[in-house]
C-alpha positions, 0 to 999 in steps of 0.5 A, a space after each residue: 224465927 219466932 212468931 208473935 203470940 196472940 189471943 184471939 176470942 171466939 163468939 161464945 167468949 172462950 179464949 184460944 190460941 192460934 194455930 202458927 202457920 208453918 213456914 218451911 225453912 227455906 222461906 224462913 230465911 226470906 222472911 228475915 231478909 224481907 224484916 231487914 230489907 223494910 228496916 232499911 228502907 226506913 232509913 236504918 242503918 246497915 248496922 241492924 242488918 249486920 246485928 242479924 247476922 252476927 247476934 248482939 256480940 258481933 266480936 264473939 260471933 267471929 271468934 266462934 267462926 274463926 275457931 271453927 275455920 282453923 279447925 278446917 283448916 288443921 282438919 285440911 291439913 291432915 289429910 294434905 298430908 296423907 292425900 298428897 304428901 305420903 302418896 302420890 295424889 290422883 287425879 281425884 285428890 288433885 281436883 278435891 284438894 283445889 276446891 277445898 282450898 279455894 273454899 278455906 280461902 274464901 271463908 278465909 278472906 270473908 272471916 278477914 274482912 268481918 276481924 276488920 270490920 269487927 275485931 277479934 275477940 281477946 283469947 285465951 288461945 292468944 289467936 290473933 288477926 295476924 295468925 288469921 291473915 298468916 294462915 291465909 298466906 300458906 294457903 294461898 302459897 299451897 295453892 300456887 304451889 299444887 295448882 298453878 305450875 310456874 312457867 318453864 323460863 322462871 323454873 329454869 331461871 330459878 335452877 340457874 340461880 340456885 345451882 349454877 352459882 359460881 364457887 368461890 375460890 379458896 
């Protein structure tokens, strides 16, 4: 956050610039909060509070998020697999892999509603909102699949259904 520059005079006429306070950035954030607060309160739009979160190019902002998010996500991925597929996970692994899940879904579904709000930029690595919402599909399926065991009666129905089909006779 910048602040306004302005010179002051002192009693013999010698120009000189104020000292800015410093503002520590935890309050840094407070101040623009406040700024957009008092702009909507003047009956401006939300359009201004989204302009300050996602700069002027609201469409590039997100593309710059959604690659980083992909990069988690194949970053993620990496260590699933060698974490969870090439050994048998403990218990650590477990708790970790949930939490980082449900952390790339979250940024995920927000990342999905910004493109739907938004759009997404055209590429030249051609990733479109498709590729985003098919991404957030997996992972879900993964959740589902480490973190939310299937009830006994269903997992049996299932094994019946696949192995206790009837052959057909020749």
């Amino acid at each position: 956050m910048s602040l306004p520059n302005h010179k002051f005079s002192t009693a013999q006429g010698a120009r000189v610039w104020p000292v800015a306070p410093i503002i520590p950035p935890c309050l840094q954030a407070d101040l623009v909060y406040t700024k957009v607060m008092q702009a909507a309160g003047s009956g401006q739009s939300w359009g201004s509070a989204a302009q300050v979160v996602l700069g002027a190019d609201p469409q590039l902002a997100i593309y710059g998020e959604a690659v980083v998010w992909f990069h988690k996500v194949e970053l993620f991925r990496h260590e699933e697999e060698q974490r969870m597929y090439r050994h048998t996970p403990a218990l650590e692994d477990l708790a970790l892999h949930k939490e980082l899940l449900l952390r790339l879904i979250t940024d995920g579904d927000h990342l999905a509603r910004l493109v739907e709000q938004h759009g997404l930029l055209s590429n030249a690595q051609g990733v479109t909102a498709d590729d985003l919402k098919a991404t957030l599909r997996n992972l879900r399926a993964d959740y589902r699949g480490w973190h939310e065991p299937m009830p006994a009666a269903q997992q049996a129905q299932i094994l019946r259904d696949i192995f206790d089909v009837p052959k057909p006779a020749h």
